[in-house]
MDTraj code that builds the backbone (N, CA, C; nanometers):
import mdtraj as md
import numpy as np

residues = "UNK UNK UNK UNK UNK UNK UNK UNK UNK UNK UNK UNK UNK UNK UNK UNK UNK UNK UNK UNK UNK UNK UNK UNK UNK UNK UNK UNK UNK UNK UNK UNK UNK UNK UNK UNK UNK UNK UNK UNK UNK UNK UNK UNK UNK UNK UNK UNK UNK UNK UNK UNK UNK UNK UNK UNK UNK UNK UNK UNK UNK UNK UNK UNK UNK UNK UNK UNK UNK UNK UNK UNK UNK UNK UNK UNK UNK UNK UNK UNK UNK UNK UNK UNK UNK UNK UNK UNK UNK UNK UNK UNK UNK UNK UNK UNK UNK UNK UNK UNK".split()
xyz = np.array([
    [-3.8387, -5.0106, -4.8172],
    [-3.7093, -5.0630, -4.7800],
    [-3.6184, -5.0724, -4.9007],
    [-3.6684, -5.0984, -4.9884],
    [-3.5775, -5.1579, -5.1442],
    [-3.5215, -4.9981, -5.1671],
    [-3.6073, -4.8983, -5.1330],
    [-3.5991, -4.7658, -5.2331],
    [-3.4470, -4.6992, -5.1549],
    [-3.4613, -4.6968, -5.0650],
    [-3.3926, -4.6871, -4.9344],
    [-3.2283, -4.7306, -4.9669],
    [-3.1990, -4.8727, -4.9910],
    [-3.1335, -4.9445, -5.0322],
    [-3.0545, -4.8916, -5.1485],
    [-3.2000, -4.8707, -5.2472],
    [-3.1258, -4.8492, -5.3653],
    [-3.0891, -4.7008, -5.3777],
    [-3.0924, -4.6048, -5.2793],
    [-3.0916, -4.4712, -5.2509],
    [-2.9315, -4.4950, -5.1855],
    [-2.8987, -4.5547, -5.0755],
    [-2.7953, -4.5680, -5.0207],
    [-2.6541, -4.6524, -5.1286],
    [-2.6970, -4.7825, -5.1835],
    [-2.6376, -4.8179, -5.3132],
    [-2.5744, -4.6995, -5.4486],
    [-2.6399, -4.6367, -5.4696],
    [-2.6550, -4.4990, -5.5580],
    [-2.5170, -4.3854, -5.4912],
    [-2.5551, -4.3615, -5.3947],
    [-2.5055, -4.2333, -5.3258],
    [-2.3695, -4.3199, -5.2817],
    [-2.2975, -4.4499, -5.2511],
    [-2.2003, -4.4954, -5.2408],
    [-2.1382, -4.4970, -5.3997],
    [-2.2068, -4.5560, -5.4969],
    [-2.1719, -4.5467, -5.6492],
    [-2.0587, -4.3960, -5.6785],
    [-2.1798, -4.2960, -5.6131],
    [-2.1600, -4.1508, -5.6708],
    [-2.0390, -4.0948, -5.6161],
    [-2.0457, -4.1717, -5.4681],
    [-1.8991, -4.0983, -5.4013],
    [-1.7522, -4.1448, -5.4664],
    [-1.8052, -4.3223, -5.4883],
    [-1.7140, -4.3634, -5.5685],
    [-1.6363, -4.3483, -5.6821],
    [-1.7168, -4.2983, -5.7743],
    [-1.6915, -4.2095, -5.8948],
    [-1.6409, -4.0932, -5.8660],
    [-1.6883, -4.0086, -5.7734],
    [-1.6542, -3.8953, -5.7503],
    [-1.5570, -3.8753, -5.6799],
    [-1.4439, -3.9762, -5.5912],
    [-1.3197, -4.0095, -5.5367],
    [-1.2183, -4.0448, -5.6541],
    [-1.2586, -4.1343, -5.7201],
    [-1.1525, -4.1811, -5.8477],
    [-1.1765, -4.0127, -5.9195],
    [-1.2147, -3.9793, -6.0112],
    [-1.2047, -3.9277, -6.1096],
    [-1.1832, -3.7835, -6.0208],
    [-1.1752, -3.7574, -5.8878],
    [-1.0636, -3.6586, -5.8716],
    [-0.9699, -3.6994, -5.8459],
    [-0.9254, -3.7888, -5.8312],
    [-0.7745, -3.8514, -5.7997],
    [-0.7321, -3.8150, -5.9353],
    [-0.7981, -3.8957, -6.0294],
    [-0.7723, -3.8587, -6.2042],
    [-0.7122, -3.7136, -6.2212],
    [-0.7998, -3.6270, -6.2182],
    [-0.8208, -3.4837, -6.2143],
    [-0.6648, -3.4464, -6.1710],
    [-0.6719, -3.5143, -5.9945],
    [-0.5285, -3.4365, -5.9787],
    [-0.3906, -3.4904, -6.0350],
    [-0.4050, -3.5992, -6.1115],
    [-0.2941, -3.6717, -6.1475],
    [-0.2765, -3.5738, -6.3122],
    [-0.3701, -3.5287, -6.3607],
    [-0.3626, -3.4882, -6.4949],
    [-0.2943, -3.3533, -6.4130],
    [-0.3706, -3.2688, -6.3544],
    [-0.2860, -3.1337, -6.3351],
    [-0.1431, -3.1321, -6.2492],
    [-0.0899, -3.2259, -6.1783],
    [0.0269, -3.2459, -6.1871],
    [0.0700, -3.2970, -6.2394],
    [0.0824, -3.3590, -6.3743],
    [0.1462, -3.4449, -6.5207],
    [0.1384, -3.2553, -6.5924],
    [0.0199, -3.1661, -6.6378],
    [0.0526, -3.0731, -6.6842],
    [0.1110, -2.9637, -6.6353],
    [0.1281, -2.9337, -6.5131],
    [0.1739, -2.8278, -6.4308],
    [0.3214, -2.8426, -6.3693],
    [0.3827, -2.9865, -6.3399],
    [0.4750, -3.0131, -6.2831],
    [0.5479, -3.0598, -6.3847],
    [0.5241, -3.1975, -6.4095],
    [0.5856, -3.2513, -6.4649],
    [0.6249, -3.1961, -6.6380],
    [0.5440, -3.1833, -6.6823],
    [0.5435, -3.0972, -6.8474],
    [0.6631, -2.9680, -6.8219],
    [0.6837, -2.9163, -6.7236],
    [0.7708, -2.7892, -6.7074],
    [0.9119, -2.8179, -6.6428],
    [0.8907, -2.9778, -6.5867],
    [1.0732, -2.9608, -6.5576],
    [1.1674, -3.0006, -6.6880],
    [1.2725, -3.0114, -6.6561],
    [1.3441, -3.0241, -6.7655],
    [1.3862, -3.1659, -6.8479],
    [1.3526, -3.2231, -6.9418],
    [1.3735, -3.3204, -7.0187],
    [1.2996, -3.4106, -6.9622],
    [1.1700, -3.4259, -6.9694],
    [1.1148, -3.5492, -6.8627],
    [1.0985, -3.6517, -7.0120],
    [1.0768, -3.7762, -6.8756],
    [1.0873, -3.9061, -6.9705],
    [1.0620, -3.9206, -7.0945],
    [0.9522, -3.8846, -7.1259],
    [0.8929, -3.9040, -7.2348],
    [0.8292, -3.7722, -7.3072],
    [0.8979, -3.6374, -7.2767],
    [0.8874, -3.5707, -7.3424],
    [0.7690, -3.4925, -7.2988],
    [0.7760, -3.2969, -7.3167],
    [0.7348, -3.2199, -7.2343],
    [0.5537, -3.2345, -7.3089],
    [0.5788, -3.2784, -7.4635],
    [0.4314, -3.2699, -7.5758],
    [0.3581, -3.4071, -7.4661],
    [0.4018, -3.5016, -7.5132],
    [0.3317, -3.6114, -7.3916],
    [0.2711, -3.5656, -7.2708],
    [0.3380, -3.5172, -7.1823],
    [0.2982, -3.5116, -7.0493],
    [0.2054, -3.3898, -7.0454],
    [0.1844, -3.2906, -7.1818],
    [0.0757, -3.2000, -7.1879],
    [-0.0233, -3.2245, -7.2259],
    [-0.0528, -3.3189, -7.3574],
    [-0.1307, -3.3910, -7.3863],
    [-0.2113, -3.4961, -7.3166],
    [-0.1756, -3.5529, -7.2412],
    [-0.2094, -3.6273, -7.1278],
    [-0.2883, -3.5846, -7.0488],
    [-0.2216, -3.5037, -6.9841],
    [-0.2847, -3.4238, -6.8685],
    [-0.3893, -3.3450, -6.9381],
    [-0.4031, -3.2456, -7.0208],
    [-0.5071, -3.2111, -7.0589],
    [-0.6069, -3.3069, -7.0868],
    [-0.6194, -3.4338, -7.1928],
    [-0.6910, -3.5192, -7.1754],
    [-0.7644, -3.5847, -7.0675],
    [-0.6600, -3.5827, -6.9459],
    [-0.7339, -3.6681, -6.8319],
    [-0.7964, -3.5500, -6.7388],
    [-0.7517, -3.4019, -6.7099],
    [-0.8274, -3.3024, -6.6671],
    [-0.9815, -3.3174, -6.7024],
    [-0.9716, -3.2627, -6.8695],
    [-1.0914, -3.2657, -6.9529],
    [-1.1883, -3.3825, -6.9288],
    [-1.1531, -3.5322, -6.9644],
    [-1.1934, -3.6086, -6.9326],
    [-1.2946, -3.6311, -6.7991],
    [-1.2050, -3.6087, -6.6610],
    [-1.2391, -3.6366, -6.5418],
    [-1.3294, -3.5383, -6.5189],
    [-1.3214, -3.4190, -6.5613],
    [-1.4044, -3.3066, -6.5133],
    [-1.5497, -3.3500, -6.5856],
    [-1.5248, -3.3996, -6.7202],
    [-1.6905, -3.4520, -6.7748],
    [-1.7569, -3.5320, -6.7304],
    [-1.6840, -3.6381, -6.6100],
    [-1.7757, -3.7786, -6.5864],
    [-1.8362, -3.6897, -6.4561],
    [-1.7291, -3.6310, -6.4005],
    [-1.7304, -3.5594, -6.2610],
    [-1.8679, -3.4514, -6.2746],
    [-1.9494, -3.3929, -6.3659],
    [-2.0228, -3.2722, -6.3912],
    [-2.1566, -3.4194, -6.4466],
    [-2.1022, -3.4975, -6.5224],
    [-2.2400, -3.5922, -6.5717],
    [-2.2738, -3.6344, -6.4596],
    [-2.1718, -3.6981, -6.3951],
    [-2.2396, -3.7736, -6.2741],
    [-2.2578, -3.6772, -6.1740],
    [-2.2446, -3.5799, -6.0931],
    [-2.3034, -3.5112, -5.9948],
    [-2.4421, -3.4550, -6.0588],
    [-2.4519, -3.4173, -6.1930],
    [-2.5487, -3.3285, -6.2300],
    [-2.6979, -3.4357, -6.2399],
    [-2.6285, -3.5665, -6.2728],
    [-2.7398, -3.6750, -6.2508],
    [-2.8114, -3.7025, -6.1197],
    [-2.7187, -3.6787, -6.0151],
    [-2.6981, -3.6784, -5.8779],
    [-2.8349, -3.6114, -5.8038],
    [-2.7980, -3.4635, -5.8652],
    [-2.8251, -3.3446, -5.7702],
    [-3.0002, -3.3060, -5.8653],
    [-2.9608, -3.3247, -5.9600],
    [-3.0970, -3.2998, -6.0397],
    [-3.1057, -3.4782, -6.1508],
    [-3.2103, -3.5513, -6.1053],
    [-3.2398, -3.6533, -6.1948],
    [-3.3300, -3.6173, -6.2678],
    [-3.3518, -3.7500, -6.3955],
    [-3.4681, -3.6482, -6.4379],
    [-3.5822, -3.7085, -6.4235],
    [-3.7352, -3.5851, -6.4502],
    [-3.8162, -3.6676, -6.3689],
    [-3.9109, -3.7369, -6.4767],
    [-3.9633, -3.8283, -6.4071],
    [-4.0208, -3.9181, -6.5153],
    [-4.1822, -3.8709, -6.5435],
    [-4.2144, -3.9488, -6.7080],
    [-4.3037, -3.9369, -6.6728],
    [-4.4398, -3.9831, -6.6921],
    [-4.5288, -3.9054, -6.7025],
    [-4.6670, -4.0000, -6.6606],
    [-4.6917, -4.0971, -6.7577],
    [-4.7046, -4.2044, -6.7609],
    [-4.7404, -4.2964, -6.8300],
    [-4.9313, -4.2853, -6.8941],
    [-4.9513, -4.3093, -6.9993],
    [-5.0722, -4.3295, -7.0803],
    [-5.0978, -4.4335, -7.1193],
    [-5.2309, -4.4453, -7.1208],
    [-5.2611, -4.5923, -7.1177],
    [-5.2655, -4.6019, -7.2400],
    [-5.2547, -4.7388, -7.2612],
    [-5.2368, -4.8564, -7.3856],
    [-5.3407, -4.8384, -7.4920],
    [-5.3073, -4.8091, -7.6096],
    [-5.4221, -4.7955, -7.7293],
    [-5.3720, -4.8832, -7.8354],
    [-5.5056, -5.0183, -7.8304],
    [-5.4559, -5.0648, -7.9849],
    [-5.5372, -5.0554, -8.0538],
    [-5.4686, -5.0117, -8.1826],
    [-5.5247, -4.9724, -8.2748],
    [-5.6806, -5.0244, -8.3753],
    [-5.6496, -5.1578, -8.3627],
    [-5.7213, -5.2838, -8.4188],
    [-5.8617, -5.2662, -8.3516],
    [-5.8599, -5.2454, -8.2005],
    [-5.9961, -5.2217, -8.1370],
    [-6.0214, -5.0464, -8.1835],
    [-5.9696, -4.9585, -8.2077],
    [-6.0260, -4.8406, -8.2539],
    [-6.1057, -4.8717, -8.3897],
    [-6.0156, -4.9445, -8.4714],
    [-6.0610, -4.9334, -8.6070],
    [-6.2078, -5.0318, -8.5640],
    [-6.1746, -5.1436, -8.4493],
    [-6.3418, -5.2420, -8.4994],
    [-6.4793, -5.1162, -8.4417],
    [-6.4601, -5.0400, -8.3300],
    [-6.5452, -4.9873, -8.2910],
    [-6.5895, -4.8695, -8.3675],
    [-6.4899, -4.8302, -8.4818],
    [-6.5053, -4.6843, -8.5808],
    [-6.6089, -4.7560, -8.6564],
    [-6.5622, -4.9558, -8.7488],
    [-6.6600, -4.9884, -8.7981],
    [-6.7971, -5.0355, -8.7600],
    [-6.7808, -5.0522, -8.6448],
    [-6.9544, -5.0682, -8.5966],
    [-7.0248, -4.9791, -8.5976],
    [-6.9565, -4.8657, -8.5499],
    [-7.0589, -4.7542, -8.5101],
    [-7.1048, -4.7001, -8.7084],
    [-6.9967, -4.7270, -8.7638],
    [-7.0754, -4.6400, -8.8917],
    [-7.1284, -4.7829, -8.9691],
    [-7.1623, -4.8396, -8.9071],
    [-7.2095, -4.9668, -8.9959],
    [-7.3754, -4.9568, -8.9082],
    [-7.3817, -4.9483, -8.7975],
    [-7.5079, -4.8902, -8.7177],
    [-7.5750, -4.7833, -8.7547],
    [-7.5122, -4.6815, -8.8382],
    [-7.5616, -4.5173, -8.8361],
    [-7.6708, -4.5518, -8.9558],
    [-7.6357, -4.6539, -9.0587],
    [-7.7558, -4.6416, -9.1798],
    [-7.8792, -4.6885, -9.1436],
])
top = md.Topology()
chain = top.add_chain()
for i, resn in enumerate(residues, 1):
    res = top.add_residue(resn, chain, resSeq=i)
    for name in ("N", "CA", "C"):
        top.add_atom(name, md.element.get_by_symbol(name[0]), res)
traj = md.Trajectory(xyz[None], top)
């Protein structure tokens, strides 16, 4: 039940992310495509290119980390059991303290 949960929790996360940061996406390519090319915009045509490239670039990296986490996780793995050291070394000295 928990796994389930946390499977359904996850996959709402992912859509979530993956709704914003194309909204992002399309706000950067109309800031560089539209707005950067009409004439005298507010704050200047270098701004609104800079921008938009930043938030394209940006959105497209969370957008590729997070689906790629998504679609391929990674897999874990096998755990090995516990070695301390202190009991290797007492049983190395018994046994050669036995051999004479």
């Amino acid at each position: 039940m928990a796994s389930s949960r946390f499977k359904r929790e996850k996959q709402k996360r992912v859509i979530k992310i993956t709704v914003i940061f194309t909204v992002v996406l399309a706000i950067g390519c109309y800031m560089l495509f539209v707005i950067s090319r009409s004439f005298k915009p507010v704050l200047g045509n270098t701004f609104h290119i800079l921008v938009g490239c930043t938030l394209i670039a940006v959105s497209s990296l969370v957008l590729m980390v997070t689906l790629k986490n998504y679609f391929f996780p990674k897999k874990r793995k096998k755990r090995s059991n516990v070695v301390f050291l202190e009991d290797e070394l007492r049983k190395l000295k018994n046994q050669q303290q036995q051999e004479p």
